[in-house]
N, CA, C and O of each residue as an XYZ file, in Angstrom:
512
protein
N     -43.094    -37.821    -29.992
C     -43.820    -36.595    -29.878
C     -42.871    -35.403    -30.026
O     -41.694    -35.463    -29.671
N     -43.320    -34.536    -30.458
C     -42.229    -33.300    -30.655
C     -42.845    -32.221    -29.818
O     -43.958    -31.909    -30.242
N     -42.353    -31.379    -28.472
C     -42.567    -30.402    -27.987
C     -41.609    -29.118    -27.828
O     -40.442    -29.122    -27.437
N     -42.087    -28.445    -28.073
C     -41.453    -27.020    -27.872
C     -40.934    -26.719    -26.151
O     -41.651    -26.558    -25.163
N     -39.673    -26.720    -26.242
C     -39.357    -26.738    -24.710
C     -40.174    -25.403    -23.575
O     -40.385    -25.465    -22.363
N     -40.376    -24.657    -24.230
C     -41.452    -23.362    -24.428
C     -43.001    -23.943    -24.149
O     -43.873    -23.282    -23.584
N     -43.084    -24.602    -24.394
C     -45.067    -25.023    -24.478
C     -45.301    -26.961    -24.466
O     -45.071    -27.993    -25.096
N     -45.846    -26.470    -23.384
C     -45.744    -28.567    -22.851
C     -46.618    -29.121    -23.794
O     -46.167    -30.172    -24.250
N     -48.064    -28.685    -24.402
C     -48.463    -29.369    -25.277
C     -47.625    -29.915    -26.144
O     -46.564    -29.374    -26.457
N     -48.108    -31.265    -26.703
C     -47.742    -31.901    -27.882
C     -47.650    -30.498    -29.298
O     -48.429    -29.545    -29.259
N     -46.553    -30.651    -30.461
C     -47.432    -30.110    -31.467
C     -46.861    -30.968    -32.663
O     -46.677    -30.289    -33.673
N     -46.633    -31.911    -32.746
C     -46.363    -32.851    -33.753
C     -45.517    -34.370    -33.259
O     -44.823    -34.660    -32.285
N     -45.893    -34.976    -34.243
C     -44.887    -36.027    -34.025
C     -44.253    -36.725    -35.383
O     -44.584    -36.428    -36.531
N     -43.113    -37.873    -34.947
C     -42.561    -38.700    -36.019
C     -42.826    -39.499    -36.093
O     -43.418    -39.541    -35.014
N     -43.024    -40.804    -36.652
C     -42.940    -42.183    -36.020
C     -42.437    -43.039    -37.397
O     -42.795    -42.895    -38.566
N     -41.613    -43.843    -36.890
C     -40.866    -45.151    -37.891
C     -41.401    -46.537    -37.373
O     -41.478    -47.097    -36.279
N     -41.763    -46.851    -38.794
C     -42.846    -48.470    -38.773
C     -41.532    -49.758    -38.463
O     -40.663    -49.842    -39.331
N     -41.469    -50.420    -37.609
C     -40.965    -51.766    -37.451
C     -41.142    -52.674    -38.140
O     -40.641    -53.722    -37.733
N     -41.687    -52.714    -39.085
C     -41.521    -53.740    -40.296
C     -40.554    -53.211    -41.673
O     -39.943    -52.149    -41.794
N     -40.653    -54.215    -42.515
C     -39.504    -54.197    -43.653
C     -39.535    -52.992    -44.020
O     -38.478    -52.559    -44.479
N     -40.471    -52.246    -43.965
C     -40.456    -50.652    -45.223
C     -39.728    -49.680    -44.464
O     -39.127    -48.755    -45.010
N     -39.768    -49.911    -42.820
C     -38.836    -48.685    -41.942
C     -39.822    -47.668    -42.668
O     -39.242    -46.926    -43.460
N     -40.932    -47.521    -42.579
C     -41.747    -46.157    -43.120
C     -41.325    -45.133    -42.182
O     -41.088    -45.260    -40.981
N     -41.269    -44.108    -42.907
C     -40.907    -42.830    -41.295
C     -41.922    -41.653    -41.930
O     -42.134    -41.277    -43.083
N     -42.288    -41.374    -41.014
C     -43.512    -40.623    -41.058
C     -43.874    -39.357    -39.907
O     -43.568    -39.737    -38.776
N     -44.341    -38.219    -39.922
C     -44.614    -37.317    -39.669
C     -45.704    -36.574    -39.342
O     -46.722    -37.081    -39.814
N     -45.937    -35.418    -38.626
C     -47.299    -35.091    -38.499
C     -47.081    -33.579    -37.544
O     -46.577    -33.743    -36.433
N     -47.317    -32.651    -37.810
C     -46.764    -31.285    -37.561
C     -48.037    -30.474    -37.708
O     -48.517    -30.316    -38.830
N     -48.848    -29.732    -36.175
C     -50.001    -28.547    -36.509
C     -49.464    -27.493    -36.816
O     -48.420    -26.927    -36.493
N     -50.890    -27.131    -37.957
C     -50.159    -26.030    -39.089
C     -49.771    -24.637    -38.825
O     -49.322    -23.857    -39.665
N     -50.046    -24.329    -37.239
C     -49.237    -23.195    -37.195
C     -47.814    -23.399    -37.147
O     -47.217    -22.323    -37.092
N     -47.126    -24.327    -37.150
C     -45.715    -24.481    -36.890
C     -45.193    -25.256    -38.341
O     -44.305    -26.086    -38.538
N     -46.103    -24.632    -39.191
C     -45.200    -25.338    -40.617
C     -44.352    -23.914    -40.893
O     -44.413    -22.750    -40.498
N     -43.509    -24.722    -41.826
C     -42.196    -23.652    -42.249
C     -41.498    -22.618    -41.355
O     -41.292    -21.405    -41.396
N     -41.180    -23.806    -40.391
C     -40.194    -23.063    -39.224
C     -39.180    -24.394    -39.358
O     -38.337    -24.374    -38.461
N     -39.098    -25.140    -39.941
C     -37.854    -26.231    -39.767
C     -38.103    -27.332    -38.561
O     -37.572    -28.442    -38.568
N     -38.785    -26.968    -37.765
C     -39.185    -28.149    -36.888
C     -38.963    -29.476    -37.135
O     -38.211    -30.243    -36.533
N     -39.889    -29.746    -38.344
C     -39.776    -31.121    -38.294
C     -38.560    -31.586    -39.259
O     -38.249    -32.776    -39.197
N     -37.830    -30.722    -40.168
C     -36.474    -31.187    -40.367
C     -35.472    -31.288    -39.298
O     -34.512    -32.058    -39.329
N     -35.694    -30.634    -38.543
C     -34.768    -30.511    -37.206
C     -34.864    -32.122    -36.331
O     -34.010    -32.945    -35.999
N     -36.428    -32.039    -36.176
C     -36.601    -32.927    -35.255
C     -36.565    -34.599    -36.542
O     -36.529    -35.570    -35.787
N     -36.565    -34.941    -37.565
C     -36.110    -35.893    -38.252
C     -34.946    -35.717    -38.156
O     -34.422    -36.771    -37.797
N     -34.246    -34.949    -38.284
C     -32.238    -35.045    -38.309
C     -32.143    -36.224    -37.133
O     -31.745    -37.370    -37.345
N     -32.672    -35.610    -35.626
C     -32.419    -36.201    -34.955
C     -32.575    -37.879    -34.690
O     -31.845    -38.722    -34.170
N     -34.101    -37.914    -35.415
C     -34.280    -39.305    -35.380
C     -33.465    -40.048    -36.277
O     -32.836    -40.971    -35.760
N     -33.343    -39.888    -37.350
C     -32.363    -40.590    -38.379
C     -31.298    -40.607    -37.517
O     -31.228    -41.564    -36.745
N     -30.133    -39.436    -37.464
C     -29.410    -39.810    -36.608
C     -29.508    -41.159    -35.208
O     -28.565    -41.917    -34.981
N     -30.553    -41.185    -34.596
C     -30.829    -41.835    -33.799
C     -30.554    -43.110    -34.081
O     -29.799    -43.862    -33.465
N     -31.671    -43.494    -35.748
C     -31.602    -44.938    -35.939
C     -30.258    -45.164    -37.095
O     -30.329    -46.136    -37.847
N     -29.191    -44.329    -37.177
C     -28.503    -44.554    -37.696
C     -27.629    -45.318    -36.581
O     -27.042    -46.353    -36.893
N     -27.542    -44.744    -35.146
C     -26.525    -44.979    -34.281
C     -27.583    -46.896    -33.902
O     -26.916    -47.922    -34.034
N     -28.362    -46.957    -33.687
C     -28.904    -48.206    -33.050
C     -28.516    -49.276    -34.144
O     -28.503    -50.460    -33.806
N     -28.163    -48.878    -35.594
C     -28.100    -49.707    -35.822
C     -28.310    -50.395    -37.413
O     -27.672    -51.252    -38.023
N     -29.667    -49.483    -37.796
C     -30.864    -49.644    -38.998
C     -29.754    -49.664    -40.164
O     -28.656    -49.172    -40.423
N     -30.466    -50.308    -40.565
C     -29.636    -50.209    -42.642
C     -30.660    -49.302    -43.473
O     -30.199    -48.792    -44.495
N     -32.038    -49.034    -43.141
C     -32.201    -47.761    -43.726
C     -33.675    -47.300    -43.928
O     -34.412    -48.247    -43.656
N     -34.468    -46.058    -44.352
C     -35.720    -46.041    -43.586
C     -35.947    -45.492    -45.032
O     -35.119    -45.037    -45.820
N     -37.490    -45.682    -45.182
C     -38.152    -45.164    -46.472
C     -38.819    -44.387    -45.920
O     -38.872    -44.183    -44.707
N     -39.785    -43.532    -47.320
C     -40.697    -42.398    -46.972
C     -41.135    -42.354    -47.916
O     -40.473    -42.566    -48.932
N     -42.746    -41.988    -47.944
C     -43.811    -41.765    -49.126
C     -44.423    -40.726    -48.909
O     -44.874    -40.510    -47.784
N     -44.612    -39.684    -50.117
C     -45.297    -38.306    -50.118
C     -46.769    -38.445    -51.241
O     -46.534    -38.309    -52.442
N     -47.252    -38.532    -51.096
C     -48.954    -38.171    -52.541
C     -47.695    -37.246    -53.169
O     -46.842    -36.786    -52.411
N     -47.660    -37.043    -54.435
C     -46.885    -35.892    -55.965
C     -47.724    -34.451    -55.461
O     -47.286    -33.359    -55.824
N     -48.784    -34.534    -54.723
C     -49.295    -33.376    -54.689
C     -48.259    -32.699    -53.266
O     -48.101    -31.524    -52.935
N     -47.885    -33.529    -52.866
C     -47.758    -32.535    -51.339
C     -45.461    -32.189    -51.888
O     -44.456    -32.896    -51.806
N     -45.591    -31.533    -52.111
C     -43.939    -31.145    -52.463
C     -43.582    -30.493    -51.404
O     -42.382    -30.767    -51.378
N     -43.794    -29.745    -50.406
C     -42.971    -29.339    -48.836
C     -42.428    -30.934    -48.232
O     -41.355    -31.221    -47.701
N     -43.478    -31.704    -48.509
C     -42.665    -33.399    -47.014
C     -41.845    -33.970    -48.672
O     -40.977    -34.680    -48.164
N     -41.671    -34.057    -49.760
C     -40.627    -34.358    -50.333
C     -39.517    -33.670    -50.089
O     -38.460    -34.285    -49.947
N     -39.565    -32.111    -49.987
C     -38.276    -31.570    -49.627
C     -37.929    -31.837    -48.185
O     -36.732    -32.090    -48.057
N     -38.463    -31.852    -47.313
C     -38.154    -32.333    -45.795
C     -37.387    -33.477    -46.200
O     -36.324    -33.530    -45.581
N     -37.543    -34.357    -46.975
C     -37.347    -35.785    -47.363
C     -35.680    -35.517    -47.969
O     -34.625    -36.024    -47.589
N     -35.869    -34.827    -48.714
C     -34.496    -34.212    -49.467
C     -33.852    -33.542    -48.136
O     -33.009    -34.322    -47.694
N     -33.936    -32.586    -47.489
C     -33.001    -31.920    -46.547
C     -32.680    -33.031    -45.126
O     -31.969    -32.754    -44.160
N     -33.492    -34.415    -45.377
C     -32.714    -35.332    -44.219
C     -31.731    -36.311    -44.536
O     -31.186    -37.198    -43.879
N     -31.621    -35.816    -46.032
C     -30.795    -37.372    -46.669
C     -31.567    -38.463    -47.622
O     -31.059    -39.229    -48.442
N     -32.519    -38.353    -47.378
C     -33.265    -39.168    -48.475
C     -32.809    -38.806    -49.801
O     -32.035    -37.866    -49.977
N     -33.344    -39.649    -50.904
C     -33.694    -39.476    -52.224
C     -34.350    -40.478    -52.795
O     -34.662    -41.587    -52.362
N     -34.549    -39.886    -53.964
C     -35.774    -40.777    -54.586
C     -35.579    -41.440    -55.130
O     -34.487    -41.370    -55.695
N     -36.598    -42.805    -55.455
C     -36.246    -43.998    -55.992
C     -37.354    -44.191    -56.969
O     -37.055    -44.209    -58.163
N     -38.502    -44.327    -56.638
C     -39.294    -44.499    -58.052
C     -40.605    -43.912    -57.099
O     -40.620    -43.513    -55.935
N     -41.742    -44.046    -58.168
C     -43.617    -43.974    -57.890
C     -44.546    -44.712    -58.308
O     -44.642    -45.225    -59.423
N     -45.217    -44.781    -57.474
C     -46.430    -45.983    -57.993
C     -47.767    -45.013    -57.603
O     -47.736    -43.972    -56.946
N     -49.030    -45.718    -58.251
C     -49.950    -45.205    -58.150
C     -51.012    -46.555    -57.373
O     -51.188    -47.711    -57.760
N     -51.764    -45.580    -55.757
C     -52.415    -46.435    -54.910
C     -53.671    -45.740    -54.890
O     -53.985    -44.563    -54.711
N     -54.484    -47.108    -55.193
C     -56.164    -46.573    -55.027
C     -56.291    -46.265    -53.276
O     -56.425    -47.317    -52.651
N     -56.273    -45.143    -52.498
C     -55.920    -44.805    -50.929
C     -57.303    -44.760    -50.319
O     -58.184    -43.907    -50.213
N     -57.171    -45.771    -50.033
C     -58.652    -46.464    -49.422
C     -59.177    -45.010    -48.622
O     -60.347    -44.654    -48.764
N     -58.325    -44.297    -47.872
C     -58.936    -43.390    -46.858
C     -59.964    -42.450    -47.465
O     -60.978    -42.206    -46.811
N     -59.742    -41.762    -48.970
C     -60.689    -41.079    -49.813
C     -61.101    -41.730    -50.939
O     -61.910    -41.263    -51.741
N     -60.441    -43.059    -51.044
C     -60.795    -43.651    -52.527
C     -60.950    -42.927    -53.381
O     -61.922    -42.352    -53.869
N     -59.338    -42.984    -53.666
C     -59.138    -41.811    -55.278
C     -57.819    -42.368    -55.307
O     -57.265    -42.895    -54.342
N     -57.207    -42.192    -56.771
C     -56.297    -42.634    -56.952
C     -55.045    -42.241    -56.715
O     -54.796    -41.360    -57.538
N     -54.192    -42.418    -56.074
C     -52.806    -41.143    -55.699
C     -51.358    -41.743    -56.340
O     -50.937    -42.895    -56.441
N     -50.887    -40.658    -56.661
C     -49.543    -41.132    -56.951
C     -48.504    -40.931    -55.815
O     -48.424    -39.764    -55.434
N     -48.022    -41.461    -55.446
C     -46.713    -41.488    -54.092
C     -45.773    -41.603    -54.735
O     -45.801    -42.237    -55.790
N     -44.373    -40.852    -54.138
C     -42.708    -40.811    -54.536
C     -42.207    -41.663    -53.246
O     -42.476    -41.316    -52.096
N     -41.743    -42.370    -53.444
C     -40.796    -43.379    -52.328
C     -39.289    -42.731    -52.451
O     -38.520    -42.761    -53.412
N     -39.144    -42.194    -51.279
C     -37.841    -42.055    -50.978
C     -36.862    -42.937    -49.978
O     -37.507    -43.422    -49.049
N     -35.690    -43.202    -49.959
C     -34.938    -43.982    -49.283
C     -33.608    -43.376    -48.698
O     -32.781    -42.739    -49.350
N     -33.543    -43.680    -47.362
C     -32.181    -43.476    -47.174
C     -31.195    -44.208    -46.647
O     -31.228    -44.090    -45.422
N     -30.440    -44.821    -46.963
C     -29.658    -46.409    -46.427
C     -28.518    -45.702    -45.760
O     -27.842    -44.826    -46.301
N     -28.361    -46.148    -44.551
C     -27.153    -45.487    -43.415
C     -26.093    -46.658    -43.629
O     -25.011    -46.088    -43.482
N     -25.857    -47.944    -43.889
C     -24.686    -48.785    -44.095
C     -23.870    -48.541    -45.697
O     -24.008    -47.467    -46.281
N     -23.181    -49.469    -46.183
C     -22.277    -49.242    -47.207
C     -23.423    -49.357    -48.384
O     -23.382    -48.454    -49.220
N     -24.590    -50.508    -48.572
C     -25.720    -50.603    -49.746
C     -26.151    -49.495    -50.048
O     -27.166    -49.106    -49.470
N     -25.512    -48.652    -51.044
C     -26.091    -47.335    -51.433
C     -26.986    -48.295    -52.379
O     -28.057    -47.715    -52.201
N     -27.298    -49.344    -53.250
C     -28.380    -49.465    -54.368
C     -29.076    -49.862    -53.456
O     -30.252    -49.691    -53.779
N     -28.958    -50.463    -52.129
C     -30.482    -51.232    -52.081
C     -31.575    -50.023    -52.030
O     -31.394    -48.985    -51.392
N     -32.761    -50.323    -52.815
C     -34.122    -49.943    -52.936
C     -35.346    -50.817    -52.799
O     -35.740    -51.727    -53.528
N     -35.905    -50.265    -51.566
C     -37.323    -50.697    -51.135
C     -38.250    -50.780    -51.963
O     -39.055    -49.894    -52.252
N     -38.148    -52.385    -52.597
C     -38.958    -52.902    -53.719
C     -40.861    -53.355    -53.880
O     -41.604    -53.511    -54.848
N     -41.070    -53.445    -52.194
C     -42.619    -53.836    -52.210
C     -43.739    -53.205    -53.289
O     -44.331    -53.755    -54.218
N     -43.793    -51.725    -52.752
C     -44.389    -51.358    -53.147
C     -44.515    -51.074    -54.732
O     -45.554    -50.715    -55.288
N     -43.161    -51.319    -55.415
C     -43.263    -51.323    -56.917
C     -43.742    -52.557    -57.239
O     -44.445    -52.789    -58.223
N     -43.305    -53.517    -56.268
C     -43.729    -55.088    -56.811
C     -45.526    -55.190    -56.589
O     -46.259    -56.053    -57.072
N     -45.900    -54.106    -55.770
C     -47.153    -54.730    -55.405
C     -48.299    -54.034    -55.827
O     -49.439    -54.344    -55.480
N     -47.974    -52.967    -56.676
C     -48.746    -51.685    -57.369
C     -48.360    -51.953    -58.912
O     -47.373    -51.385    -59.381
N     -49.182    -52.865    -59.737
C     -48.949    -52.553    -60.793
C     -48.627    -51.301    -61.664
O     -48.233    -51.651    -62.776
N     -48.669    -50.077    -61.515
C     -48.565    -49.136    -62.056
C     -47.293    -47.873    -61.575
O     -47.532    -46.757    -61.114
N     -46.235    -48.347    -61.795
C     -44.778    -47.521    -61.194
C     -44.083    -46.921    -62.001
O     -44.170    -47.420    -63.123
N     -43.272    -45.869    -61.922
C     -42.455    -45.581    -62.941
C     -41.072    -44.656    -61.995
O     -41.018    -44.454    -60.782
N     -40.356    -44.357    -62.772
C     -39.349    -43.465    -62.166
C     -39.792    -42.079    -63.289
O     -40.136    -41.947    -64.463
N     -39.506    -41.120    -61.970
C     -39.707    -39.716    -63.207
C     -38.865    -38.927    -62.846
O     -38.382    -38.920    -61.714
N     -38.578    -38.168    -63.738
C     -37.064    -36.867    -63.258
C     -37.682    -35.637    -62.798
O     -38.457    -34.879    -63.381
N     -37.098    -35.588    -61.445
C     -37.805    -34.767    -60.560
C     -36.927    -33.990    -60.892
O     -35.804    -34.277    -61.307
N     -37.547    -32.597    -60.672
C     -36.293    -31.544    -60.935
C     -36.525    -30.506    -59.396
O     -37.447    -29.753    -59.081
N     -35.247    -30.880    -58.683
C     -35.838    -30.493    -57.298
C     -34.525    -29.023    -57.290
O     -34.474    -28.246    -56.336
C-alpha cells in the first residue's frame, strides 16, 4: 500500500506476482499522478527485491498508456518485445510492451511466456 505520511488513507499501491513472470504492478488515484510517487515508491520496492534476493521482475503496459512505460524506464526496466492479447476484461484486442529488469549478472535473460503463448509478437523501436 502506498501512504502519504501526511494522510492515513491508502492512495495507491504496488504489488509483485510470485510466480515465474515476477509481474510488478501498480495502481495510483488520479489526483496524485505526476508527482513521482509511484516512481519513488517502485525504486523502493525493486530495491527491496533486489536485496531478498530475485533475479528479476517484468512489467506490461497496453501501447496506449505511455506514462507506466516511462515509470518502467525511470526504475530500470527496458524493453524486450510485444504481443497482442484478446483482454478478456473489455474484449478488445490490446497490444502490451513487456519490460524486464534482471538484478543478477543474466543481462539476456528475457521473460519468454508470453511471446511463446500469444501468437502475434514482435519487437518495435521505441523511440523513448
Amino acid at each position: 500500500m502506498i501512504i502519504l505520511k501526511e494522510h492515513n488513507p491508502a492512495i495507491g499501491y504496488i504489488s509483485v506476482s510470485g510466480d515465474d513472470s515476477h509481474d510488478f504492478g501498480y495502481g495510483l488515484l488520479k489526483e496524485y499522478w505526476g508527482n513521482g510517487l509511484i516512481t519513488e515508491a517502485s525504486l523502493a520496492v525493486v530495491h527491496f527485491l533486489k536485496e531478498k534476493g530475485w533475479q528479476y521482475v517484468t512489467a506490461t503496459h497496453d501501447i496506449h498508456n505511455i506514462a507506466r512505460g516511462k515509470v518502467m524506464g525511470k526504475i530500470g526496466m527496458s524493453y524486450k518485445y510485444s504481443y497482442v492479447e484478446q483482454w478478456q476484461l473489455k474484449n478488445i484486442s490490446v497490444t502490451f510492451r513487456l519490460y524486464q529488469l534482471n538484478f543478477d549478472d543474466d543481462q539476456e535473460r528475457v521473460y519468454q511466456d508470453y511471446w511463446e503463448n500469444y501468437p502475434e509478437h514482435f519487437i518495435e523501436e521505441l523511440q523513448i
